[in-house]
N, C-alpha and C positions, 0 to 999 in steps of 0.2 A: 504494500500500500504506500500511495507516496505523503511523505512529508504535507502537502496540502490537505492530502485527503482526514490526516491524522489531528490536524489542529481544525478540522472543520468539527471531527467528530469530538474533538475537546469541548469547543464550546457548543455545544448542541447539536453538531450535526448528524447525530444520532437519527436522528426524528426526520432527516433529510431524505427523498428515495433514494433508492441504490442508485440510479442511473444521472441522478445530479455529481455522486462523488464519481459516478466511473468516470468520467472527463478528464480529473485531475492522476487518477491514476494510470491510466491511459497517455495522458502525457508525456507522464514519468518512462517509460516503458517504452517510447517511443523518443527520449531526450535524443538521440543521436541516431537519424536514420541516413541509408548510403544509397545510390544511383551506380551501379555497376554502370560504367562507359568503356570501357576498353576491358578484354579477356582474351588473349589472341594464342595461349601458352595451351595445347590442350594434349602434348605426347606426356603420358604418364613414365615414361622408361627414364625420363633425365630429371623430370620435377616432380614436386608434391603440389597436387593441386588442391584451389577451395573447393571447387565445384558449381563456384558460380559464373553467370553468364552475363552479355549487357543486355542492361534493361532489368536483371534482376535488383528487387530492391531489399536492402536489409537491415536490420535494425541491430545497434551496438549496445546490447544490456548491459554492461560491465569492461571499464577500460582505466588503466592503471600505469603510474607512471613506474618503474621495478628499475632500479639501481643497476641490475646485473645486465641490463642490455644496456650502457653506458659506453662499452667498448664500439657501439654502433656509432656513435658521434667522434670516435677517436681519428676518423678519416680527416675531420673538418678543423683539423687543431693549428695555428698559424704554421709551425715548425713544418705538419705535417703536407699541410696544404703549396709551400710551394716547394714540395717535390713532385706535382703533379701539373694538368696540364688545365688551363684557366678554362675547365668546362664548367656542364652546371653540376656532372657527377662527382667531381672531384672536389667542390668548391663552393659549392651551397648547402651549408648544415640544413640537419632536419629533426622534428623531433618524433621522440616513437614511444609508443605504449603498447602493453599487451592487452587485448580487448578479446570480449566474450561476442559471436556474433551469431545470430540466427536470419534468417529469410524470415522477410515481413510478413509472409503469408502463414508465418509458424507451422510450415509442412516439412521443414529441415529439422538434422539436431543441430544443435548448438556447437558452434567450432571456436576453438583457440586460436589466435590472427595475428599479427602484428601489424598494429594501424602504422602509419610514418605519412606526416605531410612537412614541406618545407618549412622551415623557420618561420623567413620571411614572406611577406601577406603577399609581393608581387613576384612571387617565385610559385605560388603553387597554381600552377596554369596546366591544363591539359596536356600542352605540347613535352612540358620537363617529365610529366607524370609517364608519360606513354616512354621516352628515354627511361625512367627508369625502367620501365617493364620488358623496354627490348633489350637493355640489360643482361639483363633474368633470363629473359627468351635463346637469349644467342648462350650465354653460360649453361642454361640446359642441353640444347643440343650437344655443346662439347661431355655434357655429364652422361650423356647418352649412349653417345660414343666412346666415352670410356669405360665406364659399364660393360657394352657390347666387348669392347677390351677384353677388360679384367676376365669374363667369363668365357673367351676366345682362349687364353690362358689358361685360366681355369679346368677348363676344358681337358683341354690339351695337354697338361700334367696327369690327368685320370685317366688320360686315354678315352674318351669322352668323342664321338663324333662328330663335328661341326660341318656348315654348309656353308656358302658363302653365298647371298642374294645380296644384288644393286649394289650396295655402299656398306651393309651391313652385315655381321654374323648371328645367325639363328641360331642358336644350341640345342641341342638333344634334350629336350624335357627337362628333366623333374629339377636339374642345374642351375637353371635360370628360374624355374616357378618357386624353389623351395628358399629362396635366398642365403644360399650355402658361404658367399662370398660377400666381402663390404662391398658398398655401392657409395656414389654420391649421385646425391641431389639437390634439386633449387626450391626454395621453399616460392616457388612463382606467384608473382603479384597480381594483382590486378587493380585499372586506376579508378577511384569513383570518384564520383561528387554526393560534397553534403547537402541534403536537401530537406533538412531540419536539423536543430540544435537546441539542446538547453543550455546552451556554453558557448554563446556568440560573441563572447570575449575573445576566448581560447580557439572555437572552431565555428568560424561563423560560415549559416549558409552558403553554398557557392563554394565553398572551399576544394578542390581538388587534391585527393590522396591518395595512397595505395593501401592496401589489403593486403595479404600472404599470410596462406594459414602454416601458423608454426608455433606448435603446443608447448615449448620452451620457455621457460622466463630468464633463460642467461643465453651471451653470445659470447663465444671464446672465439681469439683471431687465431688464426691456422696457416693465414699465407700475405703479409701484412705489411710491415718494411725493413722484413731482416734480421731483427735487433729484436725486438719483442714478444717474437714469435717462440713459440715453443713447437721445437721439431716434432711434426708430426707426419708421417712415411703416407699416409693416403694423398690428403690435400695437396704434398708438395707433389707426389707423381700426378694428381690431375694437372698442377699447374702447369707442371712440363709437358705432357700429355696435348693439352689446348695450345702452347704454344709451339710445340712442335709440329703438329698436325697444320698449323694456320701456313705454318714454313716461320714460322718468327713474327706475323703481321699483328697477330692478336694476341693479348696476355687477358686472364681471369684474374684479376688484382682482387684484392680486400677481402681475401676468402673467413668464411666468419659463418663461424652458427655453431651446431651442435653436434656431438658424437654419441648417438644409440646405443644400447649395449650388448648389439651384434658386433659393433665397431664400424657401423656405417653411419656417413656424415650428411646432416642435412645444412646447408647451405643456404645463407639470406643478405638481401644486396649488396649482391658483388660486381662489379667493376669493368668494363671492356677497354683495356688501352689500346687502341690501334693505331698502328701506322698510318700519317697522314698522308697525304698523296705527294709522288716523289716532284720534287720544285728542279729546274734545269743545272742548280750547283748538283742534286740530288745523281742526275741520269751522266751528266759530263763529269764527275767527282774529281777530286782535290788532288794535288801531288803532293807526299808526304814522303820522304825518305828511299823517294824513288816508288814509292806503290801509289797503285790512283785507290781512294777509298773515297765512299759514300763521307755526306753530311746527316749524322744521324743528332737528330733533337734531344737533349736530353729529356725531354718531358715523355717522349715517343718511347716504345719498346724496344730498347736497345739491350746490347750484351751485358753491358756494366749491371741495367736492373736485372735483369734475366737473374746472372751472378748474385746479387745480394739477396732477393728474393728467394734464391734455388741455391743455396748455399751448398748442399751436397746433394747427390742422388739416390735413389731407392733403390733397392734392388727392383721394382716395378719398373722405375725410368731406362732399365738397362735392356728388355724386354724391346722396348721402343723404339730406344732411342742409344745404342752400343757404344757410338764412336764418340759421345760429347766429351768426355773428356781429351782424347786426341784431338778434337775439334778445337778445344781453349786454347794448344797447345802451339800449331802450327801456323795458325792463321791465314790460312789459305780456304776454310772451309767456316759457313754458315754455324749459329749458335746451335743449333740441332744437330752440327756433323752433319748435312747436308749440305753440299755446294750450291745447292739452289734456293737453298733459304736465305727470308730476305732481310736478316741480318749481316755481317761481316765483320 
C-alpha cells in the first residue's frame, strides 16, 4: 500500500471506498514505468537476454542504488578517461542501479536488471542509448564465437565429433546442451524511455536508458587497464580471442561483470575500441630507422594497449592464436602473429 494510501487511512480514510484509495496505490506501483525503443540483440548463444521487445512497456517496482557496482563508473575517472578516445562510451559517466522489473501487463515474472542512464540530462538521447547497445551487440557476437570456440576445443580433447557449417561449429549434443565448459556472455541491453516517474528530479519523463537483465549486485573488472585487474584466464583469452579474430581492428575493453559458479562469466557494458579509418600519413607511412611503419593513434587499438591489457596469455590464447609471442619479438608480423593483421 502506498504511503498516501496509508495517511488517508490514518485520518479516516477508512470509511473511504476501496477504489478512491486504489488511485494512490496504483501510482505507487507504477512510480517508474519504461517504453522498450530499441531491442535488436536476440542470439541467445553470446548474451543473456531480458526478453523484452519494443513497444513493450514495463514497470520498475524496486530500484536501488548498491555500492558494489561502483567499479561501473571507474571507466569515467579523469586519470582514466584520457587514456581513451573523446567518444561518448569512453567519456560520458553514467549512473546505474539494480532494479526489480516486471511487464506492465503483469503476464511476466519479475527480473533483476541493471537500469544505467547518462549523468548528464543532454547526454541521455536515443542516439548515445542505441551506441550503447551496439556495444553489447557486437561484444556478443564475439562471445558467440568464442563459445563456439571453446566447445570446438572442447570437443576435440574428448574426441567428441564436430561439423563445420557457414562460419560456425555445431557440436555433437549433449557438449554444448549440458554446459560442460565456461562460457561468456553479454548481459544485452536494451534502450527505453521513461514514460512516467515518481522521481522527476532524478528520472524525469523523456529520459532515455538502458535495461540489461543481470541478477548481480556486484561488478568485478576482468579486463580493465592492466594494473587493477586481477588475472583472470577466461576474460583475458576472450579479449584476445575478439581481437584476434577482428585481425587487431576491434578490442572488447572494460570487460566487467560476474563469474557463476560453473566458472562462466556474465558480462555488462563493455567497450568497442576500433580502429578508425586509415588517414593518407596512415596508407603512405612514416620512415623510421629505415622501416616505413603505420601512424597508429594512441587512443586507437594499438600493440602497446593490446600488451598492457593482455599482459600474458592463457593456455586458451595458445589454441588460437600460437605465434604471439614470436610475433612481439620480430617485428615483422601483426599483434596476433599474423602478417595480415592490422596492427604492426
Amino acid at each position: 500500500m502506498s504511503s498516501v494510501a496509508s495517511k488517508l487511512r490514518e485520518c479516516g480514510g477508512e470509511h473511504l471506498h476501496p477504489s478512491s484509495l486504489a488511485v494512490f496505490e496504483q501510482t505507487e506501483a507504477q512510480e517508474l514505468v519504461l517504453r522498450v525503443l530499441h531491442a535488436p540483440i536476440d542470439d541467445m548463444r553470446g548474451a543473456r537476454l531480458t526478453g523484452y521487445k519494443a513497444g513493450d512497456e514495463l514497470k520498475v517496482v524496486q530500484f536501488s542504488t548498491v555500492n558494489e557496482l561502483n567499479p561501473l563508473g571507474w571507466r569515467y575517472q579523469e586519470k582514466t578517461k584520457q587514456q581513451w578516445p573523446p567518444s561518448h562510451r569512453f567519456q560520458v559517466p553514467k549512473r546505474s542501479w539494480h532494479a526489480m522489473v516486471v511487464p506492465d501487463n503483469s503476464l511476466g515474472a519479475q527480473q533483476a536488471c541493471l537500469l544505467q542512464m547518462a549523468a548528464a540530462p543532454d547526454a541521455r538521447t536515443r542516439e548515445s542509448a542505441e551506441i550503447d547497445v551496439e556495444d553489447s551487440k557486437v561484444a556478443a557476437v564475439y562471445a558467440q564465437r568464442f563459445n563456439l570456440h571453446s566447445q570446438n576445443t572442447a570437443a576435440g580433447d574428448v574426441g567428441l565429433e564436430t561439423r563445420v557449417v557457414a562460419d560456425t561449429t555445431e557440436l555433437n549434443a549433449d557438449l554444448a546442451e549440458n554446459g560442460t565448459f565456461p562460457t561468456v556472455k553479454v548481459a544485452a541491453p536494451v534502450a527505453c524511455e521513461v514514460i512516467a516517474s515518481g522521481y522527476p528530479a532524478m528520472i524525469p519523463v523523456g529520459t532515455i536508458c538502458t535495461l540489461a537483465a543481470y541478477p548481480e549486485k556486484h561488478v568485478q573488472k576482468f579486463v580493465f587497464d592492466g594494473r587493477s585487474d586481477e588475472f583472470s584466464e577466461i576474460p583475458q583469452a576472450f579479449f584476445h580471442y575478439a581481437a584476434f579474430t577482428s585481425g587487431g581492428k576491434e578490442y572488447v575493453c572494460d570487460i566487467q561483470g560476474a563469474e557463476d559458479e560453473d566458472g562462466s562469466f556474465l558480462i555488462v557494458d563493455p567497450c568497442i575500441l576500433k580502429a578508425g579509418l586509415p588517414t593518407v600519413r596512415d596508407l603512405i607511412g612514416v620512415v623510421s630507422n629505415g622501416q616505413i611503419q603505420g601512424d597508429q593513434s594512441s587512443s586507437g587499438p594499438t600493440v602497446e594497449r593490446f600488451d598492457a591489457l593482455h599482459p600474458r596469455c592463457t593456455q586458451a590464447c595458445k589454441v588460437f592464436d600460437p605465434q604471439r609471442r614470436s610475433a612481439q619479438r620480430n617485428g615483422k608480423v601483426g599483434m596476433c602473429g599474423v602478417g595480415m593483421c592490422g596492427l604492426r
